[in-house]
Structures are given as structure tokens and as C-alpha cells.
C-alpha positions as CSV (number, residue, x, y, z in Angstrom):
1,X,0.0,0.0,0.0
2,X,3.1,2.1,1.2
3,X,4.5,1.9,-2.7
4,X,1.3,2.3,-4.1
5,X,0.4,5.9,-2.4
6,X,4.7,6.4,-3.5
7,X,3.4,6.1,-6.9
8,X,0.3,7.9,-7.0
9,X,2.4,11.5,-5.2
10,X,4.8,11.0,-7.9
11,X,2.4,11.0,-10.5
12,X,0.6,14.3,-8.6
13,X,4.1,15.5,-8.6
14,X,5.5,14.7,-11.6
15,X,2.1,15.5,-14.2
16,X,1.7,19.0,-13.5
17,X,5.8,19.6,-15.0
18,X,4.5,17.6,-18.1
19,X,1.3,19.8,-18.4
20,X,3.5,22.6,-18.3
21,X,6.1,21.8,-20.6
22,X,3.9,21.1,-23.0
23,X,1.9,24.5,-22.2
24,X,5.4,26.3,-22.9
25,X,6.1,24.5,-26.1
26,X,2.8,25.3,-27.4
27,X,3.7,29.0,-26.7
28,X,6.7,28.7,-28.5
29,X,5.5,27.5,-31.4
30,X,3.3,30.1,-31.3
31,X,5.2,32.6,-31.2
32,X,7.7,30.6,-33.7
33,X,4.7,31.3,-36.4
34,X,3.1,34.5,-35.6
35,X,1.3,35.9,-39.1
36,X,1.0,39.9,-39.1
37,X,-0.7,41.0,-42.7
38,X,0.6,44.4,-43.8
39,X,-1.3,47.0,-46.0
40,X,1.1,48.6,-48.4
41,X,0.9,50.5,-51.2
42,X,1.9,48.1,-54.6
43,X,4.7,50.2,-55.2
44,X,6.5,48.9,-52.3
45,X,6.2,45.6,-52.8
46,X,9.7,44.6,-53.4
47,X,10.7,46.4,-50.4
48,X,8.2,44.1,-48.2
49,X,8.8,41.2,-50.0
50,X,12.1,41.7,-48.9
51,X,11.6,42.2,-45.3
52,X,9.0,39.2,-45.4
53,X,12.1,37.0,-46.3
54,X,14.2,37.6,-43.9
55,X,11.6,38.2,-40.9
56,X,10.3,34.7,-42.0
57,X,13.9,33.5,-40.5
58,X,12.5,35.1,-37.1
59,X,9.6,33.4,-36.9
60,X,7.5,36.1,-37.7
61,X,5.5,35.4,-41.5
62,X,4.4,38.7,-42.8
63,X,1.1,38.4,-45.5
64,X,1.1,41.4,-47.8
65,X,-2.3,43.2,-48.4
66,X,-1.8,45.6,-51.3
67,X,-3.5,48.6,-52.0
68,X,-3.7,51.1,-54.9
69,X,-5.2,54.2,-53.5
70,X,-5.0,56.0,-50.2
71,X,-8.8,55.3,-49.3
72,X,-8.6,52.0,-48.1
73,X,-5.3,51.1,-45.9
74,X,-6.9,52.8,-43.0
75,X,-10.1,51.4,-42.9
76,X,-8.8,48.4,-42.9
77,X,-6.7,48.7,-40.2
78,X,-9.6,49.8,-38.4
79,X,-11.8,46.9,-39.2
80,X,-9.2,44.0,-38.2
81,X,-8.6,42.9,-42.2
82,X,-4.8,43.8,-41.6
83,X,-2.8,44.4,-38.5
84,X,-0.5,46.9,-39.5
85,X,0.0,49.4,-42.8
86,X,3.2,51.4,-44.0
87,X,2.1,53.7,-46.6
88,X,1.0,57.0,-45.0
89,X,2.7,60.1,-43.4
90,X,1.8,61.8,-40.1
91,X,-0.7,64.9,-41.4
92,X,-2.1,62.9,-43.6
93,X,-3.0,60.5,-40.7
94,X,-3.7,63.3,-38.6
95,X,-6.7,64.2,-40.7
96,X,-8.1,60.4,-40.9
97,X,-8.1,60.3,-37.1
98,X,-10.1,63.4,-36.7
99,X,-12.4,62.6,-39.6
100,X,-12.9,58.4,-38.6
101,X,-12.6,59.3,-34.8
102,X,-10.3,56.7,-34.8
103,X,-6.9,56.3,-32.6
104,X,-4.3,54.8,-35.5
105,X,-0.8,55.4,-34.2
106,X,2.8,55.7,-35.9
107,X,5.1,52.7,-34.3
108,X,8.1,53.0,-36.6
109,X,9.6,55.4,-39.5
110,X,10.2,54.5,-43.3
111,X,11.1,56.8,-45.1
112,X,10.4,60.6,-46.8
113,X,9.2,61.3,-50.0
114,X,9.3,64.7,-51.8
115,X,6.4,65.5,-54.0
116,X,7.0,66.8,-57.4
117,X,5.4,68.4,-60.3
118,X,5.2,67.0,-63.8
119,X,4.6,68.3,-67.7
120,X,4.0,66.4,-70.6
121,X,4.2,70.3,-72.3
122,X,6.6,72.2,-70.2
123,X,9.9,72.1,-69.1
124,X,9.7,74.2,-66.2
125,X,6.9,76.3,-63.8
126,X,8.3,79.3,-65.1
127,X,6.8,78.4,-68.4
128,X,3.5,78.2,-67.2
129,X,0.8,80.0,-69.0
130,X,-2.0,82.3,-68.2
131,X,-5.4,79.9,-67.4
132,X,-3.5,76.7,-67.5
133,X,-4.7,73.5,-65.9
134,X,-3.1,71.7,-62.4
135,X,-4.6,69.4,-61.0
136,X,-3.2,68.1,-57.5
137,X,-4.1,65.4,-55.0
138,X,-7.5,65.9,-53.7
139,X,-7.1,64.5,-49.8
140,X,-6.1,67.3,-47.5
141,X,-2.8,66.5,-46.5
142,X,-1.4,65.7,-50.2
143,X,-3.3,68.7,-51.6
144,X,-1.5,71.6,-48.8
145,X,1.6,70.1,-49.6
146,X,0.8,70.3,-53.6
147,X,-0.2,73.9,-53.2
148,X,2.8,74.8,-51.1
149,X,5.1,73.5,-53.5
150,X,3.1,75.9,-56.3
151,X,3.3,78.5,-53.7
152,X,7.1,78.2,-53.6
153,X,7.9,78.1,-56.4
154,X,6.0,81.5,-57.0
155,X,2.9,80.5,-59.0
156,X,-0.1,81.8,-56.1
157,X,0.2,82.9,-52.4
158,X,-1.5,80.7,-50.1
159,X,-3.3,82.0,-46.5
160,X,-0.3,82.7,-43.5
161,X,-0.9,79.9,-40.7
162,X,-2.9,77.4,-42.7
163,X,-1.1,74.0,-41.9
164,X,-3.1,72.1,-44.6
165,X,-4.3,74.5,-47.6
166,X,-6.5,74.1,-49.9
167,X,-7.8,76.2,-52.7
168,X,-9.8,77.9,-50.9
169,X,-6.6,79.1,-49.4
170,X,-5.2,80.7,-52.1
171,X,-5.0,84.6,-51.7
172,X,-3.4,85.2,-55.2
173,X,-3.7,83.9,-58.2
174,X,-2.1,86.0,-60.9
175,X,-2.1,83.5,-63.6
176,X,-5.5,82.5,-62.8
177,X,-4.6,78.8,-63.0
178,X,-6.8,76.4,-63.1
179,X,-7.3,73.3,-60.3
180,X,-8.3,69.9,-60.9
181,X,-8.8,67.9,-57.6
182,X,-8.1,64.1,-58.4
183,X,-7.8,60.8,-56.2
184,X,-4.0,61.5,-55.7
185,X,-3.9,57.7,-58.1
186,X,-5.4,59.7,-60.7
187,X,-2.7,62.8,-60.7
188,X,-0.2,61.4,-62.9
189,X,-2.8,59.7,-65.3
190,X,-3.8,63.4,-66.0
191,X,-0.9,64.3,-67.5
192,X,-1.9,64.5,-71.0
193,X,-5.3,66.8,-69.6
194,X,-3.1,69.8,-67.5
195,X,-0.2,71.6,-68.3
196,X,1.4,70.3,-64.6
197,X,0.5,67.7,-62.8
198,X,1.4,67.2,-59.0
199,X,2.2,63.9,-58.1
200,X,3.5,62.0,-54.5
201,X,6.1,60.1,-55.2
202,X,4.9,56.4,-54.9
203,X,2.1,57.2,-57.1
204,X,4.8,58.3,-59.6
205,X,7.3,55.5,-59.2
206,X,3.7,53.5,-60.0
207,X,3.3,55.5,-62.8
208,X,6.6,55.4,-64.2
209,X,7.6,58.8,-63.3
210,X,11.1,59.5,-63.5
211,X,12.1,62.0,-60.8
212,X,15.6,63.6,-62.8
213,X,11.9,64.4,-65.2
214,X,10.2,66.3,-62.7
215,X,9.8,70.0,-63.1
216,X,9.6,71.5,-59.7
217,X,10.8,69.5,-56.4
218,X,9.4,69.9,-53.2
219,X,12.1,71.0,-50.5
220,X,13.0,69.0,-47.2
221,X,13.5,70.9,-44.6
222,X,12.8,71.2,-40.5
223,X,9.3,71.7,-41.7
224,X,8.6,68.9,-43.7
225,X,8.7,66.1,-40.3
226,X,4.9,65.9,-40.8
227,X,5.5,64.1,-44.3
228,X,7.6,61.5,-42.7
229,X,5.8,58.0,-43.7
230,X,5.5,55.4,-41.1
231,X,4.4,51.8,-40.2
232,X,1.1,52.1,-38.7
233,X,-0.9,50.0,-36.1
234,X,-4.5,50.5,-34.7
235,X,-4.0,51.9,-31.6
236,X,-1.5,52.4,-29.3
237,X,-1.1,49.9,-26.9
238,X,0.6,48.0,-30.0
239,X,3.6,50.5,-29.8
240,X,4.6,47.4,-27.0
241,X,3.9,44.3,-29.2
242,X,7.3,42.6,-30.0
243,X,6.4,41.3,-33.3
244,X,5.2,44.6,-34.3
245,X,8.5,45.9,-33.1
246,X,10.8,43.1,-34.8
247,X,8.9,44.3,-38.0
248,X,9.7,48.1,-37.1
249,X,13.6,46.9,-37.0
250,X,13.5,44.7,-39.8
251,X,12.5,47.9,-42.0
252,X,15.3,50.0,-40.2
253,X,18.5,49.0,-41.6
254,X,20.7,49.8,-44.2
255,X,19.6,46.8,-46.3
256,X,16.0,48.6,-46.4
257,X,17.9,52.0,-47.3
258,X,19.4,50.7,-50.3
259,X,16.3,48.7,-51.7
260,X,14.5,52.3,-51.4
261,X,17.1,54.0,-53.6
262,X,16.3,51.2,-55.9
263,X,13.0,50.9,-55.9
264,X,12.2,54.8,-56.1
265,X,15.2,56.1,-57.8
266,X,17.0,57.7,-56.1
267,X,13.8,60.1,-55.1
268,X,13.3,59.0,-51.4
269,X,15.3,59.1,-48.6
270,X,14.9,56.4,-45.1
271,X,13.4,59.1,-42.5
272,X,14.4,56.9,-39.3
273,X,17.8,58.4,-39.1
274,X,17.2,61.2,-41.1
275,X,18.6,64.9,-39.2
276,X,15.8,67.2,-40.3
């Protein structure tokens, strides 16, 4: 009977180490295949794809949801269909918060992307003609930024103070141009309808676009760290998740640097190290 109550303690004793072994090997097999899908924009593809293959050696197996227009990546963050996106900068998030009422958060720089005017018929701003056509980004954010890059280049004078400008904005108009507002996918399509289109630069490297073509260049400067694009996440008790954050570092490095060169010619620069 003595050997018989031996047994059954060291059974008591010994099953609950098995149950939890097995408990902690679950966990890390978990956390050996954790799937994060990623809203990008198509243009960054071989960046992701990239960053997919050699996070896949982490354990971590990025799916790639790609978008074509700057309507969607947000909403479905919100809704659940992805977990993170990397295509957006900080006012244009700004805006989508306010708007949405939603609480999307920045958890990791990419990179900065001038905006830049194009001509099928000119070869520089100066040439533009009285009553010609521009058509520019219609979203808020993309559409300040379009009109401050007219504005410095000395084609209208915008309102002092207005972080975000829109046409309405405009104080002077000399030339008495003309504005077309277009999904910012549709600016460089118009090319052949305005004398300049502008155009952000992923939608150009989409389109094509070659930046040494572009007739007017947006300047970087202390005042441009709102145009900084970012990886995104819902909300922000996900700034803490470590996958999140292993994808944030996978992106930062020098290997990502040089794939943007590649991929956008030379026309956008990695913003997590950048000295504004």
C-alpha cells in the first residue's frame, strides 16, 4: 500500500511539470509562427517582400495586403482585415483620425518622399501659362503640400498659418490657373489633360515617373517632419507588441535604405535616421 500511495504523489508531482512543458512549447511554437498582414501600397512591394524573407527566418511570417489608393489602408486597419499598414505620413494621418474618430498610431519610421510636379508640355513652372490647368491630389494633407510646393515656387500665395491648404486658401492667383482635384492615383494619369501635374512620389514610381523628369521638387527641410511615412498599427497599446517591433527593426536598416534607392530612384530618402 506504502508503494502504491509512492506512486500515485509522484504522479501528482510529476504531471503537472509535463502539463507545463507542454503548455510552454505550445507558446513557443506560437510565437515561432506569428502571421501579421501588412497594408502597403503596390509600389512597395519589393521592399516588403524583402523584409518578409528575412523576418520569415524570425519566426514572424508577414502576408502582404496591397492597395492602390489611399482610401482604403486605414479602414482596414480599423476593421481587423490587416494588423499593420506602411504607406501614409503623419498629417495625412492626422486628418483620418479626426475625420474616422479613430486612434491609428505611428510605431516606426520609413522613409520621406518629396512630392514633385510633372509636364507632358513644359519644361519648367516658369513656363506656365495664363489659365493653364493643375490638377493636384484631392485629400487634405497631399493637396496643402501640392499647393505649397506651387506657392514656392512663386505660381499663387496661399493664407499665413494654414497647416493644410486648400484652394480655398489661395490669396493670389495671378495666372489665374486652373485646379483639378483628383484621387491622388489619378494625378499622374492626367498628365496628357493639365499643363502640370502634382504627383507624390509612390504614385509616380507606380506610374513610371522619373524623378531627374520632374519640373519642380518639393524642399525637405525642419518643416517637412509631418511628411515623414510610417508603419502604422491601430491603436497604441501595440507601440509594446514585440512582433510589431521586430517588423519596425526589420525595416530600419541599411539593407532597407538601399532597396529604397532602388526601388524609387534615387527620389526617397529612409526618415528613421534622417537629421531634419
Amino acid at each position: 500500500m506504502k508503494s502504491w500511495k509512492r506512486a500515485i504523489i509522484t504522479l501528482a508531482l510529476v504531471l503537472p511539470l509535463f502539463v507545463l512543458a507542454a503548455c510552454g512549447k505550445s507558446s513557443s511554437s506560437t510565437s515561432k509562427n506569428t502571421t501579421v498582414k501588412v497594408g502597403i501600397m503596390s509600389t512597395d512591394k519589393e521592399i516588403w517582400t524583402d523584409i518578409q524573407s528575412r523576418l520569415k527566418k524570425q519566426g514572424v511570417t508577414i502576408k502582404l495586403v496591397q492597395f492602390t489608393d489611399y482610401n482604403q489602408p486605414n479602414q482596414a486597419l480599423e476593421d481587423g482585415d490587416i494588423q499593420l499598414n506602411a504607406f501614409q505620413h503623419h498629417n495625412f494621418l492626422d486628418n483620418w483620425n479626426k475625420k474616422h474618430n479613430t486612434k491609428i498610431v505611428d510605431i516606426g519610421a520609413t522613409y520621406i518622399g518629396p512630392m514633385r510636379a510633372y509636364s507632358n508640355k513644359i519644361k519648367s513652372l516658369k513656363d506656365v501659362k495664363a489659365g493653364d490647368k493643375i490638377s493636384l491630389p484631392n485629400d487634405p494633407s497631399n493637396e496643402g503640400r501640392a499647393l505649397q510646393l506651387l506657392a514656392q515656387n512663386g505660381l499663387l500665395t496661399l493664407k499665413k498659418g494654414v497647416a493644410s491648404p486648400t484652394i480655398r486658401d489661395i490669396t493670389e492667383n495671378k495666372l489665374n490657373l486652373k485646379f483639378t482635384e483628383l484621387d491622388a492615383a489619378q494625378t499622374a494619369r492626367s498628365l496628357d489633360d493639365v499643363a502640370v501635374a502634382v504627383v507624390n512620389n509612390d504614385i509616380a514610381a507606380a506610374a513610371n515617373l522619373k524623378p531627374a523628369n520632374a519640373i519642380a521638387v518639393e524642399k525637405i527641410t525642419k518643416q517637412s517632419k509631418p511628411w515623414v511615412n510610417f508603419i502604422a498599427a491601430k491603436s497604441a497599446k501595440d507601440k509594446n507588441n514585440a512582433t510589431y517591433k521586430k517588423i519596425v527593426k526589420a525595416y530600419q536598416t541599411k539593407r532597407t535604405a538601399e532597396l529604397l534607392k532602388k526601388v524609387y530612384k534615387g527620389s526617397t530618402l529612409p526618415a528613421w535616421n534622417y537629421k531634419f
